[in-house]
C-alpha positions as CSV (number, residue, x, y, z in Angstrom):
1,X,5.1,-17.9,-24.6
2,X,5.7,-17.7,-28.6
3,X,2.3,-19.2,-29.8
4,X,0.1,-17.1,-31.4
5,X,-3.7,-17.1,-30.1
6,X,-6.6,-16.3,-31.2
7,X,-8.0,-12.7,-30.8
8,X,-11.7,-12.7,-30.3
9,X,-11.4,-8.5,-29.4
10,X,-15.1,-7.3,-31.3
11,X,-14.9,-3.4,-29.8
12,X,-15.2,-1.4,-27.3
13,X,-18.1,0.3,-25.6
14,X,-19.1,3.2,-22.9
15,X,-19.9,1.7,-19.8
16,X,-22.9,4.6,-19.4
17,X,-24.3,4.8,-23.1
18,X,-23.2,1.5,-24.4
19,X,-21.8,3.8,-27.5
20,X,-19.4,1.7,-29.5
21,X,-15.6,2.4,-30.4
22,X,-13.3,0.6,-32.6
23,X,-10.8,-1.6,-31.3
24,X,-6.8,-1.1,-32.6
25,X,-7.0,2.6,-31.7
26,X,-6.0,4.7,-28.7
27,X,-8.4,6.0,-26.4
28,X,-9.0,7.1,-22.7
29,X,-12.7,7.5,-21.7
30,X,-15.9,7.9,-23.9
31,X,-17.5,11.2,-24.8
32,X,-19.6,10.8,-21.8
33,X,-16.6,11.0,-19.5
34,X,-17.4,7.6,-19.0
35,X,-14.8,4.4,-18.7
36,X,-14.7,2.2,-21.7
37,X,-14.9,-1.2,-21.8
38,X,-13.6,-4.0,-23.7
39,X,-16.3,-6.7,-25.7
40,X,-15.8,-10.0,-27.5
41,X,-17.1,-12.4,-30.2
42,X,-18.4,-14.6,-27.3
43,X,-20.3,-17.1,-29.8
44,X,-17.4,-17.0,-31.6
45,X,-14.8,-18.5,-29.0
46,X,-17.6,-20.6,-27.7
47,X,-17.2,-22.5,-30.8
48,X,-13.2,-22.4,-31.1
49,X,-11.8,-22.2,-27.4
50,X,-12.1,-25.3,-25.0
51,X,-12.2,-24.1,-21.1
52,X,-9.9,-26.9,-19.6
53,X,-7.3,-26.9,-22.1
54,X,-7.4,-23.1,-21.6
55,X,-7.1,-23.7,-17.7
56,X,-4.7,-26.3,-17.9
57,X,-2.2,-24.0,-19.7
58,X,1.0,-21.8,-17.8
59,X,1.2,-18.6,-17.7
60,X,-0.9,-17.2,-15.1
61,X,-3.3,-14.8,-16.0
62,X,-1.5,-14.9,-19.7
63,X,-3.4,-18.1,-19.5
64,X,-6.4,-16.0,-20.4
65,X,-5.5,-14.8,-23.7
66,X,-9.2,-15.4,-26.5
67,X,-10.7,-13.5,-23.4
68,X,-8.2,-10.5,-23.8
69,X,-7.1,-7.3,-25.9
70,X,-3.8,-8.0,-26.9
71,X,-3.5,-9.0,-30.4
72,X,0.0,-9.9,-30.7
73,X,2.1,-12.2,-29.0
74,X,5.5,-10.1,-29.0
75,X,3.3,-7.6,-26.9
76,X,2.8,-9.9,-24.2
77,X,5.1,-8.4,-20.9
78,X,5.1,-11.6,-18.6
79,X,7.4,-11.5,-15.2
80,X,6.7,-14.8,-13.9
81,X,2.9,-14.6,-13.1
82,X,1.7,-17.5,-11.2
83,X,-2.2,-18.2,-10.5
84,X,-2.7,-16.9,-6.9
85,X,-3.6,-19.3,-4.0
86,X,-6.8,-19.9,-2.2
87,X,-6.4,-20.3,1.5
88,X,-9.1,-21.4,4.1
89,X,-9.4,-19.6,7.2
90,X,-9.6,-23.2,9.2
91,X,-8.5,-22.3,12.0
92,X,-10.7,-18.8,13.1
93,X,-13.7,-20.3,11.1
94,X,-13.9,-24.4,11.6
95,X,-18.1,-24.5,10.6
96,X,-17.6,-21.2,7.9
97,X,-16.3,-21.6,4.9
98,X,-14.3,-18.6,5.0
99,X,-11.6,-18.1,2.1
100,X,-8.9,-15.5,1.1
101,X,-7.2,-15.4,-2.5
102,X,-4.0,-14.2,-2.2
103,X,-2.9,-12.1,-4.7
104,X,0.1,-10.9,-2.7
105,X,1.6,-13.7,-5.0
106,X,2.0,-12.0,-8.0
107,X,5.1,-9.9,-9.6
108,X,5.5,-6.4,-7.4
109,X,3.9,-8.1,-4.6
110,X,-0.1,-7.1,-5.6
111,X,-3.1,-7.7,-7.9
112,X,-2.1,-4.4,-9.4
113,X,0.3,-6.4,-11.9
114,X,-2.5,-8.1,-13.8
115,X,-4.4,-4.4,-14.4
116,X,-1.0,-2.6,-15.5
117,X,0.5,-5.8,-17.2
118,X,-2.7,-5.4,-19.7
119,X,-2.9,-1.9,-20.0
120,X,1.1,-1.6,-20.5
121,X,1.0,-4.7,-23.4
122,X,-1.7,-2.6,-24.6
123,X,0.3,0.8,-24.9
124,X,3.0,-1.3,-26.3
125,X,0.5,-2.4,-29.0
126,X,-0.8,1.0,-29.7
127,X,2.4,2.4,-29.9
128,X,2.1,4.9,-26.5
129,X,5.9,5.8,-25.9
130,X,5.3,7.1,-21.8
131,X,2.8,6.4,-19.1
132,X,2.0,8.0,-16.0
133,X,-0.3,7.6,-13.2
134,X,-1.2,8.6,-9.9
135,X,-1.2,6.0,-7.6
136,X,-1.5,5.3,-3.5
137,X,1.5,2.7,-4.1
138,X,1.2,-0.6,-5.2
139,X,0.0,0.7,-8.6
140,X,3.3,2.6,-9.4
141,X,5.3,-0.3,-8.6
142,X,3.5,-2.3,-10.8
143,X,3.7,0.2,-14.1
144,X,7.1,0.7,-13.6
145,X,8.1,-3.1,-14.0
146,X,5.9,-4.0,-16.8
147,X,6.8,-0.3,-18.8
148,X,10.5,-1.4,-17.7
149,X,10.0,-4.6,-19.2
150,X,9.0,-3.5,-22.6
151,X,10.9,-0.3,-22.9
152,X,8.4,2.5,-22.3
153,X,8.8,5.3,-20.0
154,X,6.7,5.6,-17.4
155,X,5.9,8.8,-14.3
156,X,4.4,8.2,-10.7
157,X,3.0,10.9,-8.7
158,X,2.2,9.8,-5.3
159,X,0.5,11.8,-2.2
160,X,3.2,12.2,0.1
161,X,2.1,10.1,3.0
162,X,2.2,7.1,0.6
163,X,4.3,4.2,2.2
164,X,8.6,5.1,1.5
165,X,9.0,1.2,0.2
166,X,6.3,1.8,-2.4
167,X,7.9,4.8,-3.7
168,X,11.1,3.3,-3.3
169,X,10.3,0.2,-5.6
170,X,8.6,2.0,-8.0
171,X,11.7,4.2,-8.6
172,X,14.5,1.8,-8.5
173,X,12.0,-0.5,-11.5
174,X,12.4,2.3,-13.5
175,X,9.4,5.1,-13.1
176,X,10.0,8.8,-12.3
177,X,8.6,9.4,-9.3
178,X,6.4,12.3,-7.7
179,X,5.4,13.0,-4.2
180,X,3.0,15.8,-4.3
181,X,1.1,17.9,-1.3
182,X,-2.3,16.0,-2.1
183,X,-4.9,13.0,-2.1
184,X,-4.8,10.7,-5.4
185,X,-7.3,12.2,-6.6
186,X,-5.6,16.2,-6.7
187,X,-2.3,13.8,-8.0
188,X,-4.9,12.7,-10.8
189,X,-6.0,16.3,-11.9
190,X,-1.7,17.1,-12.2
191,X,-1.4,14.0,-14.2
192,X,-4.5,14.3,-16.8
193,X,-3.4,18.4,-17.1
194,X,-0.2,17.0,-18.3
195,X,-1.7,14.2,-20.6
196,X,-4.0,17.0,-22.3
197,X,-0.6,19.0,-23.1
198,X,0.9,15.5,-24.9
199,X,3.4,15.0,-22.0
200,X,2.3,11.2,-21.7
201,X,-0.7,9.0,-22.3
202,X,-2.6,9.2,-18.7
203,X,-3.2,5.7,-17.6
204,X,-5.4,6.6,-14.4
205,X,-7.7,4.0,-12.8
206,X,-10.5,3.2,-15.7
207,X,-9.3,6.3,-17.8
208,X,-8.3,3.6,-20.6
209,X,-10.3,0.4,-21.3
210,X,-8.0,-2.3,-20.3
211,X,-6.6,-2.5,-16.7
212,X,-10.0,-3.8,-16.4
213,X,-9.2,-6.4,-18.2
214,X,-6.4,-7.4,-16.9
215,X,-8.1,-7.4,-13.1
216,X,-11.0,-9.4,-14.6
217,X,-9.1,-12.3,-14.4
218,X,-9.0,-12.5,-11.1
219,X,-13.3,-13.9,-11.4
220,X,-11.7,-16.5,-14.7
221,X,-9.0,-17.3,-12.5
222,X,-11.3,-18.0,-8.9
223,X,-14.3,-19.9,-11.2
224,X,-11.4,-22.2,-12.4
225,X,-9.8,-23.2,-9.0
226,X,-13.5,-23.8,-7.9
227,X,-14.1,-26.3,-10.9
228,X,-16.2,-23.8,-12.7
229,X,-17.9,-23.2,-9.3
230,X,-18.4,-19.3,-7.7
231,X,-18.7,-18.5,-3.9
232,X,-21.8,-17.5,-2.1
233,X,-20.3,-13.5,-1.6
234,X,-16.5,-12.3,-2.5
235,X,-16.1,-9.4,-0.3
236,X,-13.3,-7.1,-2.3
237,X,-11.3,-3.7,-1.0
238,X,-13.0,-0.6,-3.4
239,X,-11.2,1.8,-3.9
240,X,-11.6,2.6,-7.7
241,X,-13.3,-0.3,-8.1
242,X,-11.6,-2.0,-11.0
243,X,-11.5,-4.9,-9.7
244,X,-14.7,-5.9,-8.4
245,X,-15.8,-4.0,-12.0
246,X,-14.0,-6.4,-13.6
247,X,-15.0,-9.6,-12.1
248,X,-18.3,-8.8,-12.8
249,X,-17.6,-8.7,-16.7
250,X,-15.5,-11.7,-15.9
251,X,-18.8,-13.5,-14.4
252,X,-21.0,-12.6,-17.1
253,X,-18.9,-13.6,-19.8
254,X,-18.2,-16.9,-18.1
255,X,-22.1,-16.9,-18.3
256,X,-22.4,-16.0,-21.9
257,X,-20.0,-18.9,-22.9
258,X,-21.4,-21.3,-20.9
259,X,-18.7,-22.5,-19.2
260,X,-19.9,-22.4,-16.0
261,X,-21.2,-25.6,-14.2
262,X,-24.0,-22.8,-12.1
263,X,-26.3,-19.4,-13.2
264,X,-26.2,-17.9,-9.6
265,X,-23.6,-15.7,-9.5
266,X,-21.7,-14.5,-6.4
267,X,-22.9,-11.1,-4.1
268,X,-20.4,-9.0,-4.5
269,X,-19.4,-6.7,-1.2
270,X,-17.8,-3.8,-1.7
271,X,-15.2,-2.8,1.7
272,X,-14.5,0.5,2.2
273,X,-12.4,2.3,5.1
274,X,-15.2,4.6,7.3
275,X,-12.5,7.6,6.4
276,X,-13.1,6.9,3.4
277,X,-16.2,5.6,1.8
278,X,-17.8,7.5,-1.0
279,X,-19.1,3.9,-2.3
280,X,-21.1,2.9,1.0
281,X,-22.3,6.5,1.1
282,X,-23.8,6.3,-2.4
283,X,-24.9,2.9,-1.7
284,X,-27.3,3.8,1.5
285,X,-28.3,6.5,-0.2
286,X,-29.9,4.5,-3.3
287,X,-27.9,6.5,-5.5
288,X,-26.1,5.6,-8.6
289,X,-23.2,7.9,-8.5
290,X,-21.1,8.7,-5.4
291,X,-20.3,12.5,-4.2
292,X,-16.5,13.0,-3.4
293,X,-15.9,12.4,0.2
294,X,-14.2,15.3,1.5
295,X,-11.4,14.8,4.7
296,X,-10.5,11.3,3.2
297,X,-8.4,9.1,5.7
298,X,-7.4,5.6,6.3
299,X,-4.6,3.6,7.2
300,X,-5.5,1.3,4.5
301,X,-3.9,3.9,1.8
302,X,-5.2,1.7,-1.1
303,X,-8.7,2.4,-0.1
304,X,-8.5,6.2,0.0
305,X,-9.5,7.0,-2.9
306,X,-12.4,10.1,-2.4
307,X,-13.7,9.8,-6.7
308,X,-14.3,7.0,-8.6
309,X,-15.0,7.2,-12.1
310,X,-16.3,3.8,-12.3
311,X,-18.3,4.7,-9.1
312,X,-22.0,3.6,-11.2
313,X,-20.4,0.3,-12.5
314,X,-19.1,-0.9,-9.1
315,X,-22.7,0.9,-7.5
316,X,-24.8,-1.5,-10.3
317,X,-22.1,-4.4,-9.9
318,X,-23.1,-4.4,-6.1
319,X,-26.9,-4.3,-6.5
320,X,-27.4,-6.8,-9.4
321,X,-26.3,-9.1,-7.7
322,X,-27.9,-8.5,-4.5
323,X,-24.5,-7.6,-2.6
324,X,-23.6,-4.6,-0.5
325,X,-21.2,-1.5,0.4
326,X,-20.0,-1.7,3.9
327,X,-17.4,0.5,5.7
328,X,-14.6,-0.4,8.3
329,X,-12.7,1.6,11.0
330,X,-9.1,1.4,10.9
331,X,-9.5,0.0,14.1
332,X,-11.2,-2.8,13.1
333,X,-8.5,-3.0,10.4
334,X,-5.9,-3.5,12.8
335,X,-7.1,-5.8,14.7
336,X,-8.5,-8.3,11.7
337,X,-4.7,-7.8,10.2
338,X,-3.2,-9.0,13.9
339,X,-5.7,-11.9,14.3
340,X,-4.8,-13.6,10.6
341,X,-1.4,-13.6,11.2
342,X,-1.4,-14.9,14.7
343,X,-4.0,-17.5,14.2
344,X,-3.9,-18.3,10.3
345,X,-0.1,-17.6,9.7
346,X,-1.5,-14.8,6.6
347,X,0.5,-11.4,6.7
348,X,-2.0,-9.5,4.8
349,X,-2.3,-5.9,3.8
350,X,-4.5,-3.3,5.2
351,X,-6.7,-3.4,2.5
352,X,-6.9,-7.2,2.3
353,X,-7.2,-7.2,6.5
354,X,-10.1,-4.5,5.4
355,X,-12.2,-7.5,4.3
356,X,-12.2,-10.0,6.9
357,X,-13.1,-6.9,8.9
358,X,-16.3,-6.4,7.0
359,X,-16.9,-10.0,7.1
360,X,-17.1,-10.2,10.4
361,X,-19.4,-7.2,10.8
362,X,-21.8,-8.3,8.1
363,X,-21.8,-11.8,10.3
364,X,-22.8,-10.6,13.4
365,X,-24.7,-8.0,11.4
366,X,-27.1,-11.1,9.7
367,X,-26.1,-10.2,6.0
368,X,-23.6,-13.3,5.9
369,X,-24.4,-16.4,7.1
370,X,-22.0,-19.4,8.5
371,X,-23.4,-21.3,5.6
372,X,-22.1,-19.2,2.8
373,X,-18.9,-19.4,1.4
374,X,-16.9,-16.2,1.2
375,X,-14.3,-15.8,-0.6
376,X,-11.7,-12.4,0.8
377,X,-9.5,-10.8,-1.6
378,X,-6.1,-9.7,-0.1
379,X,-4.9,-7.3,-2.5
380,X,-1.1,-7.4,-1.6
381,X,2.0,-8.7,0.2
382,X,2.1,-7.2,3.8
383,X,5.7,-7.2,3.7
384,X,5.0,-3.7,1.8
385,X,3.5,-2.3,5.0
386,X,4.5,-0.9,8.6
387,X,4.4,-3.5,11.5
388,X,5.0,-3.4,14.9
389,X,8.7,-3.2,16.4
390,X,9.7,-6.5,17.4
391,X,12.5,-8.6,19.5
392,X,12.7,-8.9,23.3
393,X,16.4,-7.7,24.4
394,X,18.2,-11.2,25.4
395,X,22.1,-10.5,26.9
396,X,24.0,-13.8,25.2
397,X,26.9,-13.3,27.8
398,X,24.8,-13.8,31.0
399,X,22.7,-17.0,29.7
């Protein structure tokens, strides 16, 4: 990956105000307090860039380059990304068209690699020497490989319930790693303290403009493998919301160039765990930010997340495009998790299982039909996560 692409990087803008911020500099949110986000010369790349010979490069989501920050090529930090499989649930749904997106695929085993891939490329760019983070799991492991990659320090603090294996990986790729007596949220407050001291540049959950970025195309990559096309709904696990923040941006700027072959875009669902769901809250309540939910729990630890900053742009992301918050019990969880695996051969993760779980309450609910095509996001490998003992005791010497 030694060609040089065009950058089509304009500025950068609060989400809340729309304020504007140069580009080529470091910053963390705007002086609202509010996540900033990335913006391009749309009408210029409309006229320079050609969609299909963009699609049909390698790469993965490198692929994407005119419609991301990074400037310079030697900042790129690639581990093998591969575009992530779409998989039809044909044998639970033979009339639905029911479909998961597996980004379980991806280096560290999660669609957090294409979130800290941009935002450590980014740090590289700017010249940001040490990261750190709190994280639930799959986050740390994913900033410790990519800061490993290109030589930057990185620190993890974790609540200590997180899952051993993700602490475990995130450690032995490279990244200090805390456990502290706490939800991500308290591990969050330790981390920005530290970041206002000048300890390390604090690369929390939309706290810096470009993890967004990176999880934005995850909508490029889907409207591609659909031949330009979008699903009816995509129902997404939100927990801080980058994601489903960041395929909306991804939608409208697919829009703006014109390079999709439709103008309806998809309702986006936002799955929350009932422990856990500030979002859902906010969004029956017709509010536009979300309280903290107090006593968070889930099994589903990358949904427990009790404050999102983003929590208006994934609140406005639902509603404009007529989608909805809906909440889960671990329960239900469980059992979508065990059906997928025994029926579609698909080890997913709790949070991925999460969304299959909402699909099939907002079926029998009426607020997804059999004749819309969903599309599930399973956020990670389940190989990361506990299963059930196994192995029935056979005596070889008695056969």
């Amino acid at each position: 990956m030694t060609k040089q692409y065009q950058n089509f990087l304009s500025h950068l803008e609060c989400g809340l105000t729309a304020k504007r911020y140069a580009a080529g500099k470091v910053h963390s949110l705007s002086d609202a307090g509010k996540p900033l986000l990335a913006r391009y010369d749309l009408d210029g790349m409309k006229a320079a860039v050609d969609r299909d010979k963009l699609w049909a490069r390698d790469g993965g989501f490198w692929k994407w380059r005119e419609l991301l920050p990074v400037t310079r090529t030697e900042n790129v930090c690639a581990l093998g990304e591969v575009d992530t499989p779409i998989i039809q649930l044909s044998r639970l749904h033979k009339k639905a068209k029911v479909l998961v997106k597996d980004e379980g695929r991806l280096p560290t085993g999660s669609f957090k690699a294409r979130g800290l891939a941009l935002a450590v490329a980014m740090a590289k760019e700017l010249g940001l020497s040490h990261l750190a983070m709190p994280t639930n799991g799959n986050a740390g492991s994913a900033l410790a490989a990519y800061a490993s990659r290109v030589g930057i320090q990185s620190t993890v603090v974790c609540p200590d319930d997180t899952p051993s294996i993700n602490m475990e990986e995130t450690q032995l790729q490279g990244a200090q790693v805390f456990k502290a007596n706490g939800l991500i949220n308290d591990c969050g407050a330790w981390v920005k303290a530290q970041a206002e001291q000048g300890k390390w540049f604090d690369l929390s959950t939309l706290k810096e403009p470009y993890r967004i970025e990176g999880k934005k195309t995850m909508g490029l990559e889907l409207a591609a493998q659909m031949g330009w096309s979008l699903p009816d709904v995509i129902f997404y696990p939100t927990g801080g919301g980058t994601g489903l923040i960041g395929m909306c941006k991804a939608f409208e700027e697919l829009l703006a160039l014109g390079w999709l072959e439709q103008t309806d875009l998809p309702r986006m669902i936002a799955v929350q765990a009932d422990g856990c769901a500030p979002i859902v809250r906010a969004y029956e309540r017709g509010e536009r930010f979300a309280e903290p939910w107090v006593d968070s729990h889930t099994f589903a630890a990358g949904i427990r997340v009790p404050a999102a900053v983003g929590d208006f742009l994934i609140l406005d992301g639902v509603r404009s495009s007529d989608g909805f918050a809906i909440a889960v019990s671990d329960d239900a969880i469980e059992q979508a998790r065990v059906i997928i695996a025994k029926e579609e051969g698909l080890l997913l993760c709790p949070e991925g299982a999460a969304t299959y779980a909402a699909y099939l309450q907002a079926r029998a609910d009426g607020k997804v039909t059999a004749d819309e095509t969903a599309v599930l996001f399973n956020c990670a490998t389940g190989l990361k996560y506990p299963m059930p003992s196994a192995g029935l005791a056979l005596d070889l010497k008695n056969y």
